[in-house]
matplotlib code that plots the C-alpha trace (Angstrom):
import matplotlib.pyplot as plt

x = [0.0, 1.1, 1.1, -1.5, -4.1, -6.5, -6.2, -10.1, -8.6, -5.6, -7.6, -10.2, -7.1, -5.7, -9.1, -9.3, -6.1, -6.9, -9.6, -7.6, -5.3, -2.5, -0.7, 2.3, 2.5, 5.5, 6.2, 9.3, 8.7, 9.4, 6.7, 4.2, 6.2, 4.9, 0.9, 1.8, 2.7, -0.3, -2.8, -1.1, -1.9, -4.9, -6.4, -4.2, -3.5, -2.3, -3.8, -1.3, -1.4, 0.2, 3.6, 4.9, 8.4, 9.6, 12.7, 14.5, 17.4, 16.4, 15.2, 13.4, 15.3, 14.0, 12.3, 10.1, 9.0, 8.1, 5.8, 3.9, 1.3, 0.5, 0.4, -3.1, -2.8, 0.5, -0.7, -3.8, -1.0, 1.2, -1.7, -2.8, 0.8, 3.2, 6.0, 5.9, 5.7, 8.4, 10.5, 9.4, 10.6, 14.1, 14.2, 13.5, 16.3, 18.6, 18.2, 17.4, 20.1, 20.9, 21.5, 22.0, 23.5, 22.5, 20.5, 18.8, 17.6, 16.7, 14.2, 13.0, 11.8, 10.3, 7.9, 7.3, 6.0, 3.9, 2.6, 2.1, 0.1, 2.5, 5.3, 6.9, 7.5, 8.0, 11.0, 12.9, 15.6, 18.3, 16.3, 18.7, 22.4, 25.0, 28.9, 30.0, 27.5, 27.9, 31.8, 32.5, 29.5, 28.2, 24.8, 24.5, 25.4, 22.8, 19.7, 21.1, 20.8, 17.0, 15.9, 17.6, 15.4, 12.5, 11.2, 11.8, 11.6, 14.2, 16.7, 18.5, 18.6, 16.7, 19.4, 19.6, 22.5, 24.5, 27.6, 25.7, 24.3, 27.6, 28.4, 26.1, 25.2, 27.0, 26.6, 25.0, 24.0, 21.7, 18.6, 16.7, 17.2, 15.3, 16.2, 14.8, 14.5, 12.9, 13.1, 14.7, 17.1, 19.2, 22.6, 21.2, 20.4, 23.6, 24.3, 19.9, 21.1, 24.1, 21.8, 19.1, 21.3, 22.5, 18.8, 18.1, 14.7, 14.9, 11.8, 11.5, 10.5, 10.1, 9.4, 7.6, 9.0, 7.8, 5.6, 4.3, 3.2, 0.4, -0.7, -3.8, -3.6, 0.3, 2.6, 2.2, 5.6, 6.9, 5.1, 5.7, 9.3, 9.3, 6.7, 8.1, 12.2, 13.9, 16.0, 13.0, 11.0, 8.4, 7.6, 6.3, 3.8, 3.2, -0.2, -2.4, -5.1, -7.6, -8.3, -4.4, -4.0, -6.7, -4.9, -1.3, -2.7, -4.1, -1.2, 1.1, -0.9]
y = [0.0, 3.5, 6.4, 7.9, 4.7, 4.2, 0.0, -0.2, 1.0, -1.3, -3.8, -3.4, -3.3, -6.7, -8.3, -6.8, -8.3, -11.5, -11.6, -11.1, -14.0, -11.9, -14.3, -12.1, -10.2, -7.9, -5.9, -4.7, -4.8, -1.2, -0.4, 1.8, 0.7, -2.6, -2.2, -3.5, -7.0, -6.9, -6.1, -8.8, -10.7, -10.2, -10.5, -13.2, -14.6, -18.8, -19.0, -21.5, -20.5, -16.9, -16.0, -13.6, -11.5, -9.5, -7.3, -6.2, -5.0, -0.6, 0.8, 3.4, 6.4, 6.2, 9.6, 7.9, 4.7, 7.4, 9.6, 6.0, 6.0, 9.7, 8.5, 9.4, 13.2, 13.3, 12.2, 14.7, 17.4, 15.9, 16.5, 19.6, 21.4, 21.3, 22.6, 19.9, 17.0, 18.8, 18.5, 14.5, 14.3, 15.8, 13.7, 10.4, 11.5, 10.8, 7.1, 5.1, 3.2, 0.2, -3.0, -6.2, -8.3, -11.5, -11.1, -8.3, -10.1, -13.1, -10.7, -9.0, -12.2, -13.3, -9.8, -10.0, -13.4, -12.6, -10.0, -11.9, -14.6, -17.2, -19.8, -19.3, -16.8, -17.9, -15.6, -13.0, -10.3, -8.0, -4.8, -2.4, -3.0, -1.1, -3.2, -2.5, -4.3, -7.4, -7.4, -9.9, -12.2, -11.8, -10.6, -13.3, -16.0, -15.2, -15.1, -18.9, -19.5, -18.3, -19.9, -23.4, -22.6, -22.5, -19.2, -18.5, -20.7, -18.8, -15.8, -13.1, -9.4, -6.6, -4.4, -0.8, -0.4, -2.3, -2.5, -4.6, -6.9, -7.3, -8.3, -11.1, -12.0, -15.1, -16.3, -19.3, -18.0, -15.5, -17.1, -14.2, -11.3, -7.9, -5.3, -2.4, -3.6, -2.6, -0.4, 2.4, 0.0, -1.5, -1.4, -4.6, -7.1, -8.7, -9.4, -10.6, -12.4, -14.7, -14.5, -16.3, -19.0, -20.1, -20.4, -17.7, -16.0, -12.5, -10.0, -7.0, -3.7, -0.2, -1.8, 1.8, 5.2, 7.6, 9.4, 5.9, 4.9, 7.5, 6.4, 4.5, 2.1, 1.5, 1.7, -2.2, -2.3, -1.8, -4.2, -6.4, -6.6, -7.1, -10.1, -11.8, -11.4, -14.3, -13.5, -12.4, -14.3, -12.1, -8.7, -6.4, -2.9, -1.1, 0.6, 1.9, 1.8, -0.9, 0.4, 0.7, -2.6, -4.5, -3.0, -3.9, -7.2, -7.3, -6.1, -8.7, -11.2]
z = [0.0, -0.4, 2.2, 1.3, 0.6, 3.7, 4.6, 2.8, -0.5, -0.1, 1.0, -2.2, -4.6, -2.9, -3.8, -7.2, -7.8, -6.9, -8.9, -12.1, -10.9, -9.8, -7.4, -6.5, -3.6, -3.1, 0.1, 2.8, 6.6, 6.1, 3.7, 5.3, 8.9, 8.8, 7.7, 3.8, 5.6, 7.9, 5.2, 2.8, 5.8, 6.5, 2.8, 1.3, 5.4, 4.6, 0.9, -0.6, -4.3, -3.9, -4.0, -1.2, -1.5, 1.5, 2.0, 5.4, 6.1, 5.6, 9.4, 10.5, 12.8, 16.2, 15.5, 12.8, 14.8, 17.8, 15.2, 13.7, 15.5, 14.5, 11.1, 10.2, 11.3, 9.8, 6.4, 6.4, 6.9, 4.2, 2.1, 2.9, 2.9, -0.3, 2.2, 4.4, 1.7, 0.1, 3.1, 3.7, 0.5, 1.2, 4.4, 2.4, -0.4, 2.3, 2.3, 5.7, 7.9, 7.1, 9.5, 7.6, 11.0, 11.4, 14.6, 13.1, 9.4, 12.0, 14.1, 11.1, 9.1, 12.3, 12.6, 9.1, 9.6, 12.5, 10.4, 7.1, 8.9, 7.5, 8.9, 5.9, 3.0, -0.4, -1.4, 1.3, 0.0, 2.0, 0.9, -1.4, 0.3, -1.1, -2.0, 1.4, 2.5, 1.3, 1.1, 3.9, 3.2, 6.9, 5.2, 2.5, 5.1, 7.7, 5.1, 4.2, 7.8, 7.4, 4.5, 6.4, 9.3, 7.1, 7.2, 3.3, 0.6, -1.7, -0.5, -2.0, -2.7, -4.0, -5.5, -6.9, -8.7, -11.7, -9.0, -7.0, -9.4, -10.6, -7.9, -7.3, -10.4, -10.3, -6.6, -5.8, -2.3, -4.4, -5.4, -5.8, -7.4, -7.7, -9.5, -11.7, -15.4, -18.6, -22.2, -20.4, -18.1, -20.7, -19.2, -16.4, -18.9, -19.1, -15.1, -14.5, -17.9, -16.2, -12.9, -14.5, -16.6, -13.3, -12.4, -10.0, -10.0, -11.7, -10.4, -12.7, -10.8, -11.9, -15.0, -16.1, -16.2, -13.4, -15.8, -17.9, -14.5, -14.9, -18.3, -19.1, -20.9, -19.1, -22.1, -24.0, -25.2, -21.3, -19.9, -23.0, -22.9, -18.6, -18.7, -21.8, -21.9, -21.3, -18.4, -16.2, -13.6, -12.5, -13.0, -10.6, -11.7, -8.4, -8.7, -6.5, -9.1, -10.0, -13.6, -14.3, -12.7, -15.1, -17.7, -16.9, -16.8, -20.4, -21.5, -19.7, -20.7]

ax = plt.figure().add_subplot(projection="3d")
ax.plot(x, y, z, "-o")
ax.set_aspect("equal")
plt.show()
């Protein structure tokens, strides 16, 4: 869901979607602090033909978990005042922490759990780490440890950047792999290329441009080339809208 969908909107798009057969579910435990999951969970809760991807590893400052539960008020302000969206906006440019340690990746897929009403999750990412990140393998190690525990099905990472799918294009401890893709990302078709010959899942995101996202019909070619090109998996159209939904779906299909 997006910040400013109330949960009955969110929860009427999760049901339209289901109805047109849609059977992937991507979300972060950070997305919307933690109400994405818990809607997921309540809509789709232990249905056993849907696909669920979730991400950790991004945190909230302590100043932003204190303000959650002003959420509502804060989003009516947002609304009403271009100054202080503008400067959420500046905030957010900034990027969130990061913490990819073991104990905290452990305690994250645990909440998200709780929160997805499942025991298990079919596919969990580290959510957008940077090289540095993953350079001594601590990270990549501890969401094998997860995935042998059983809480996730598949593991890997949701990456930003062509450096970091460089960088683990060709490891086998990455069975997953998120990353933007389409007509106006050519320059990450070679690296999801070598991921996918090795047999990792590829998920196509941003697969429209900012202002193609708006369009309706979405743009056929776009969605064309994510849904159908050999190296990719799944592809993912975030919408907040049933009528551009129903049409991405024509379209992919």
């Amino acid at each position: 869901m997006t910040a400013d969908q109330t949960p009955a909107q969110a929860r009427v798009l999760l049901a339209a979607a289901r109805d047109l057969g849609v059977n992937v579910f991507d979300t972060a435990n950070i997305y919307a602090q933690g109400r994405s999951e818990r809607l997921i969970g309540e809509t789709v809760g232990r249905a056993q033909d849907v696909c669920i991807v979730t991400k950790a590893g991004q945190v909230f400052p302590l100043k932003q978990r204190l303000l959650a539960p002003l959420r509502g008020p804060v989003s009516a302000i947002l609304k009403r005042s271009k100054s202080a969206a503008a400067g959420l906006r500046a905030v957010r440019s900034h990027g969130l922490p990061r913490d990819y340690r073991p104990e905290a990746l452990s305690e994250a897929i645990e909440q998200s759990l709780k929160r997805l009403r499942r025991d298990q999750v079919e596919i969990f990412l580290l959510h957008s780490p940077r090289r540095e990140h993953l350079a001594d393998g601590a990270a990549l190690d501890a969401i094998q440890h997860i995935k042998q525990r059983g809480l996730a099905r598949l593991v890997g990472v949701s990456c930003d950047d062509e450096d970091v799918l460089g960088m683990i294009a060709g490891d086998p401890r990455v069975e997953a792999i998120q990353a933007p893709f389409g007509l106006r990302r050519p320059t990450l078709e070679a690296s999801l290329g070598v991921a996918a010959r090795r047999g990792a899942v590829v998920i196509a995101r941003e697969i429209l441009s900012a202002e193609a996202s708006a369009e309706r019909p979405p743009p056929m070619d776009a969605v064309k080339f994510a849904t159908h090109h050999a190296a990719v998996s799944l592809a993912l159209l975030g919408t907040s809208n049933t009528a551009h939904l129903e049409d991405a779906v024509r379209a992919a299909e």
